[in-house]
C-alpha positions as CSV (number, residue, x, y, z in Angstrom):
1,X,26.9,-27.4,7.3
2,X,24.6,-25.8,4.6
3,X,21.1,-26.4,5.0
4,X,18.6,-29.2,3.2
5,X,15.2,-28.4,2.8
6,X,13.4,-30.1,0.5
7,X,10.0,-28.5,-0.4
8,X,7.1,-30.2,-2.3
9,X,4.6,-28.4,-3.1
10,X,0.7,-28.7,-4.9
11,X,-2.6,-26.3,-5.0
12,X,-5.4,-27.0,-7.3
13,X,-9.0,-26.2,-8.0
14,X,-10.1,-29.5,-7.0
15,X,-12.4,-31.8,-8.6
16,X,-14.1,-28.5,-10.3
17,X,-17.4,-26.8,-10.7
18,X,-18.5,-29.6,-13.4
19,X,-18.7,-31.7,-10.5
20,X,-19.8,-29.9,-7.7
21,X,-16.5,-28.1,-6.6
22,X,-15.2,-24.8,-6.7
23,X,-15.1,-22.6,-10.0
24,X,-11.8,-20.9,-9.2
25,X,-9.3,-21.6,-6.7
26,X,-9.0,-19.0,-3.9
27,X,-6.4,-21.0,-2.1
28,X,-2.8,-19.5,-2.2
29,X,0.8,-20.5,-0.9
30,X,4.0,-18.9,-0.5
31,X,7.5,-20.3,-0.5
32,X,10.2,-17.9,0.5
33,X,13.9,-19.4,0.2
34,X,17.3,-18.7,-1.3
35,X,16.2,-15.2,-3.1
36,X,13.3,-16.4,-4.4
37,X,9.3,-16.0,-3.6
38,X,7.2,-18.5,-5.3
39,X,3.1,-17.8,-5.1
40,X,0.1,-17.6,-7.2
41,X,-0.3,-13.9,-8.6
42,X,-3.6,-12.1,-9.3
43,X,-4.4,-14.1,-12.4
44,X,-4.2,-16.9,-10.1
45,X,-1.2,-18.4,-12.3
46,X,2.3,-19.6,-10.7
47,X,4.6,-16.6,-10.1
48,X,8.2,-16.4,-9.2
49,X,9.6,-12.9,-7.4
50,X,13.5,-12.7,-6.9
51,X,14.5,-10.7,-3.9
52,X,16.2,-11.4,-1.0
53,X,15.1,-12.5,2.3
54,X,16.5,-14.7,5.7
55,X,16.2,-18.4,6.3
56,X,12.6,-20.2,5.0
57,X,9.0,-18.9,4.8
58,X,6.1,-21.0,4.0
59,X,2.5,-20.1,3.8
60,X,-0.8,-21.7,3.4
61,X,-3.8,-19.3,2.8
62,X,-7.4,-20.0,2.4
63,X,-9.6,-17.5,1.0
64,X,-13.1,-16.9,1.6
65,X,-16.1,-14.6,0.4
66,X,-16.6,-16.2,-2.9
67,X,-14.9,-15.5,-6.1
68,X,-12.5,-12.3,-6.4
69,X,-13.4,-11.6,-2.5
70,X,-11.7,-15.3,-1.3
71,X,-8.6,-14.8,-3.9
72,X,-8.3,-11.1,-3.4
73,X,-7.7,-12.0,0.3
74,X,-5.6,-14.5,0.3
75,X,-3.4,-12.8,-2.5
76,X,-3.2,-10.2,-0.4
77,X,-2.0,-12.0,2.5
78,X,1.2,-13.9,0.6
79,X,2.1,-10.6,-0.8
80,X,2.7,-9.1,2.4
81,X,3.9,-11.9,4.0
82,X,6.3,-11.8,0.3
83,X,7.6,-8.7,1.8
84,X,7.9,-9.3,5.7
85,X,10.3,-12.2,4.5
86,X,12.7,-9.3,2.8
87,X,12.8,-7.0,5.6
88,X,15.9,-8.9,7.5
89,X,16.3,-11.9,9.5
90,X,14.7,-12.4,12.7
91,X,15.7,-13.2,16.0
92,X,12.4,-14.6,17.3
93,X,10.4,-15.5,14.0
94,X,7.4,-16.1,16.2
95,X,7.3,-13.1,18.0
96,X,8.1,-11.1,14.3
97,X,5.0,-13.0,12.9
98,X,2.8,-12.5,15.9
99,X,3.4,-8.9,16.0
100,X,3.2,-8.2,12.4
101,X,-0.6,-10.1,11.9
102,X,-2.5,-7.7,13.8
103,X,-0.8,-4.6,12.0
104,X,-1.2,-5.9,8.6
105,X,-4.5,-6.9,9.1
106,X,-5.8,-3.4,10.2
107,X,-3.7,-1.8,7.6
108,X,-5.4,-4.2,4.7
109,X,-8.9,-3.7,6.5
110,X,-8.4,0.2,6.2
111,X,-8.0,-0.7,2.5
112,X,-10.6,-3.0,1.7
113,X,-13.3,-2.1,3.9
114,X,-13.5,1.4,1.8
115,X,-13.9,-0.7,-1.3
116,X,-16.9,-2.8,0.1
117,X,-15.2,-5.4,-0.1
118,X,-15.9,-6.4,3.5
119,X,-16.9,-9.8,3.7
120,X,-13.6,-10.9,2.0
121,X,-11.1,-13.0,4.6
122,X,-8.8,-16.0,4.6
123,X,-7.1,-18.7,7.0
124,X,-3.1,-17.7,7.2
125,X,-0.9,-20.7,8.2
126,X,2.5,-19.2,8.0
127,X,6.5,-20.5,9.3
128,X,9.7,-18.8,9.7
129,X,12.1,-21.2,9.7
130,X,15.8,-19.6,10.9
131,X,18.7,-22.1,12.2
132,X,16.6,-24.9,13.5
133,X,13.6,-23.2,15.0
134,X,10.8,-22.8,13.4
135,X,8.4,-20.0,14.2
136,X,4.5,-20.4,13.2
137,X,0.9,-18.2,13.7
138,X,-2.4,-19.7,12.9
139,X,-5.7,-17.5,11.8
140,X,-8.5,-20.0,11.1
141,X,-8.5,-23.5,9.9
142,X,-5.8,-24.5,7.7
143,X,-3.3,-26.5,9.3
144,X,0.4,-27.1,10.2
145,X,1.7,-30.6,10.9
146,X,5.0,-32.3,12.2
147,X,6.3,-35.8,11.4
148,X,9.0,-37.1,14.0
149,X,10.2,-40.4,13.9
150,X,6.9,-41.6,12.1
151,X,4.1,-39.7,14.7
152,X,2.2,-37.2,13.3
153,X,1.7,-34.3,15.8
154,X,-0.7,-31.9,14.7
155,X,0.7,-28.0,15.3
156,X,-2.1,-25.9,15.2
157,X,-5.8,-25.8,16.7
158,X,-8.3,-24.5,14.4
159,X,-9.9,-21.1,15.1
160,X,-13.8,-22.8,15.2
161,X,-16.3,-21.2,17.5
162,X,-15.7,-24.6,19.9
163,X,-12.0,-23.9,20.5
164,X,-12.4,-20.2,21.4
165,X,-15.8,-20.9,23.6
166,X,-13.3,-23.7,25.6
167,X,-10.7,-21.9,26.1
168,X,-13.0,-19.3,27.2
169,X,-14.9,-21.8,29.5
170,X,-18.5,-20.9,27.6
171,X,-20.9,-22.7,26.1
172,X,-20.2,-22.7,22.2
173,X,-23.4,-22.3,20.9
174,X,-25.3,-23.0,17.4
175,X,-22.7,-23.7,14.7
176,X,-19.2,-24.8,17.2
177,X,-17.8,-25.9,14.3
178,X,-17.7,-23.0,11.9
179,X,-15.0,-20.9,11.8
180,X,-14.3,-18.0,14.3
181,X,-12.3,-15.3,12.7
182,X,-10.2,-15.0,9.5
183,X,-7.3,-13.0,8.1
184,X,-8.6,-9.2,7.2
185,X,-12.1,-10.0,8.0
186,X,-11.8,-10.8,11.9
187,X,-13.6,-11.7,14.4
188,X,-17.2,-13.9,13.6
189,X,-18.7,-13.7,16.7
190,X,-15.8,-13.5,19.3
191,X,-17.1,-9.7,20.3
192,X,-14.6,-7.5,19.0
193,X,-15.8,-7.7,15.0
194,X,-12.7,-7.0,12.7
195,X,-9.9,-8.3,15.2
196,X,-7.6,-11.1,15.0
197,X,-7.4,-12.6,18.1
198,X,-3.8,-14.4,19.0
199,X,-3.2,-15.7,21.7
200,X,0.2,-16.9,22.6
201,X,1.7,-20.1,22.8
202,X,-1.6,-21.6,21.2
203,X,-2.1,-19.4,18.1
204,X,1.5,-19.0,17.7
205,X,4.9,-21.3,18.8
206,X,8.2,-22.0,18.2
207,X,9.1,-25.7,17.3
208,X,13.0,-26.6,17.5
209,X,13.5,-28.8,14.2
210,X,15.3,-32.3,13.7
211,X,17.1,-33.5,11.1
212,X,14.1,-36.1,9.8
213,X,11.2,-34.0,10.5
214,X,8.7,-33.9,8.1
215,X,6.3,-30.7,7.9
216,X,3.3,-30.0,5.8
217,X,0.8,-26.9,5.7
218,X,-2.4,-27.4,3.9
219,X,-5.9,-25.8,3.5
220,X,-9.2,-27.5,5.2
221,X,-9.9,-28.9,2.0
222,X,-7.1,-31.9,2.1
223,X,-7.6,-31.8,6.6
224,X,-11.0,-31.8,6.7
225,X,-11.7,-35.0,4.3
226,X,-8.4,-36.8,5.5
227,X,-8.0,-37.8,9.4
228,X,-4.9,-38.0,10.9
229,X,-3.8,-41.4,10.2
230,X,-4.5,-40.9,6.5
231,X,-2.3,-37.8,6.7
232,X,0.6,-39.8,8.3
233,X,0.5,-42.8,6.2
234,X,0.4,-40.5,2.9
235,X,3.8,-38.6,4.6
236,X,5.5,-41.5,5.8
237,X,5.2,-43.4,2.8
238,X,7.4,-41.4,0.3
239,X,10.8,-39.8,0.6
240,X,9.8,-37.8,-2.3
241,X,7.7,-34.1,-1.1
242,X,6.1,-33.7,-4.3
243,X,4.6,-36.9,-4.6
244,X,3.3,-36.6,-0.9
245,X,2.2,-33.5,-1.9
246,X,0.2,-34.9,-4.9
247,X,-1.1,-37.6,-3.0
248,X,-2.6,-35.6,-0.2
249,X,-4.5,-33.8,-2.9
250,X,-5.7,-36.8,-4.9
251,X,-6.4,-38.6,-1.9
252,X,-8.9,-35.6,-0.3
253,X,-10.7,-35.7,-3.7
254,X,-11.0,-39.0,-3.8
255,X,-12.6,-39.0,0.5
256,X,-15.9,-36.3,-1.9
257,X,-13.1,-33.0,-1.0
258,X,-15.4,-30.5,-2.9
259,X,-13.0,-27.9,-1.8
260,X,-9.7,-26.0,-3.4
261,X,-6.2,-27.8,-2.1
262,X,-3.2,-26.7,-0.9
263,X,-0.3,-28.5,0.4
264,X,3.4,-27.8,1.0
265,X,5.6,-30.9,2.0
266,X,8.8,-30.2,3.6
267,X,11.6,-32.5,4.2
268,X,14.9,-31.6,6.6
269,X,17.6,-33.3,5.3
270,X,20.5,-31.1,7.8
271,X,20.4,-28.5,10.1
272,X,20.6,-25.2,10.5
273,X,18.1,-23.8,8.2
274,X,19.6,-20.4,6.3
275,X,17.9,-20.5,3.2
276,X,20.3,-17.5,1.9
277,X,19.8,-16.2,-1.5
278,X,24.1,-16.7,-2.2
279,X,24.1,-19.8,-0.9
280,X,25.5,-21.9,-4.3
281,X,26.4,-25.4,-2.6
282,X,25.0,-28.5,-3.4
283,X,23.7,-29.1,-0.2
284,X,21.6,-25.4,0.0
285,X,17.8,-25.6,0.1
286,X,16.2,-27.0,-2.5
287,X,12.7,-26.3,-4.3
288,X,10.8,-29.1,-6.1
289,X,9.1,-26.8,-8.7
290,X,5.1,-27.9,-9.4
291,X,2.1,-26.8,-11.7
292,X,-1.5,-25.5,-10.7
């Protein structure tokens, strides 16, 4: 049977620097499916790239280091990602992503670092979905989220100084909550300064998908204003991506979100996931279009 995703998907400024949000959005997103790559370019404006690439990739990023360093980085980060999705399908998404984070991240740092441009990072959030597994890898504090049968289960841990010091078993220190490392920048702290620090089976995962399941990726700025509960009601009560999408969003601003906001809905109507760029049924994957 052809695959049914059905993808929802919103990022936005926020409530804006007239009232005491951001001036530009340094969040982006990529959506990778059926021959087409759907992100925010370097004008910060909707862009669609046709190539050719295996199964589903979706992508939350996060930038940081203020205005062109925060959207440079997370740019950056979707483009590459743009062009591990071409390279050929996977056999173990996970493992692909895991590998491939450290290498691009030294390879942008070379670049950037040069340029001074070396307080510039972002949070990467990224799934490979092939047949019905999905692969993720976490860097910093956006978020990945299943729905099953109405409970929320919350994917990823956020890369804070208080999860590293516990899974260290060390006192955390002054400012536990701030984030640890980023994407391109590194390491804040964790002793090896310009690393990404993975570690397996809790920075990276394979989930085995069910036809129901409801996924969403999103930046800190929708997460860290909305609890869990608030998350899962706004998922469960729409069959419709987009408008879950949209609601996360207005919902955040409405909880004082002062942040940018990204989130990508994803339905599964059928199993297995393929996501081909030829495949013409009526039941292939399908892409609810949206606006910034």
């Amino acid at each position: 049977m052809d695959a049914r995703l059905i993808i929802g998907a919103t990022s936005s400024v926020g409530i804006g620097a007239e009232h005491g949000g951001r001036k530009v959005n340094e969040d982006n997103y990529l959506v990778a499916m059926r021959g087409t790559c759907l992100l925010r370019d370097e004008q910060g404006e909707s862009s669609r790239i046709e190539v050719a690439g295996h199964g589903v990739m979706l992508a939350v990023a996060d930038g940081m280091g203020g205005h062109d360093q925060g959207e440079v980085a997370s740019a950056a980060a979707v483009h590459a990602l743009a062009r591990l999705w071409q390279k050929g399908r996977p056999q173990d998404p996970e493992r692909v992503l895991a590998d491939w984070i450290p290498v691009a991240h030294d390879r942008m740092r070379a670049t950037l670092v040069p340029e001074g441009r070396v307080n510039m990072g972002t949070t990467l959030t990224v799934v490979w979905i092939v047949g019905d597994r999905l692969g993720w890898v976490q860097v910093g504090d956006s978020r990945l989220y299943r729905m099953r049968a109405g409970t929320l289960w919350r994917v990823t841990r956020d890369h804070t100084h208080a999860e590293f010091a516990a899974r260290d078993q060390r006192e955390a220190g002054p400012n536990a909550s701030y984030p640890a490392q980023s994407f391109i920048f590194g390491s804040r702290g964790l002793g090896l300064d310009g690393r990404v620090r993975l570690d397996p089976g809790l920075d990276t995962g394979t989930v085995t998908l069910a036809v129901g399941d409801r996924l969403l990726l999103c930046s800190d700025g929708i997460c860290g204003f909305l609890d869990d509960d608030q998350i899962a009601r706004v998922l469960s009560a729409s069959n419709d991506p987009q408008e879950a999408a949209d609601d996360l969003i207005d919902q955040a601003a409405e909880q004082g979100s002062d942040d940018n906001l990204t989130a990508l809905v994803a339905h599964v109507r059928s199993l297995p996931i393929t996501g081909g760029p030829d495949e013409d049924s009526p039941d292939a994957d399908t892409l609810v279009p949206w606006d910034d």
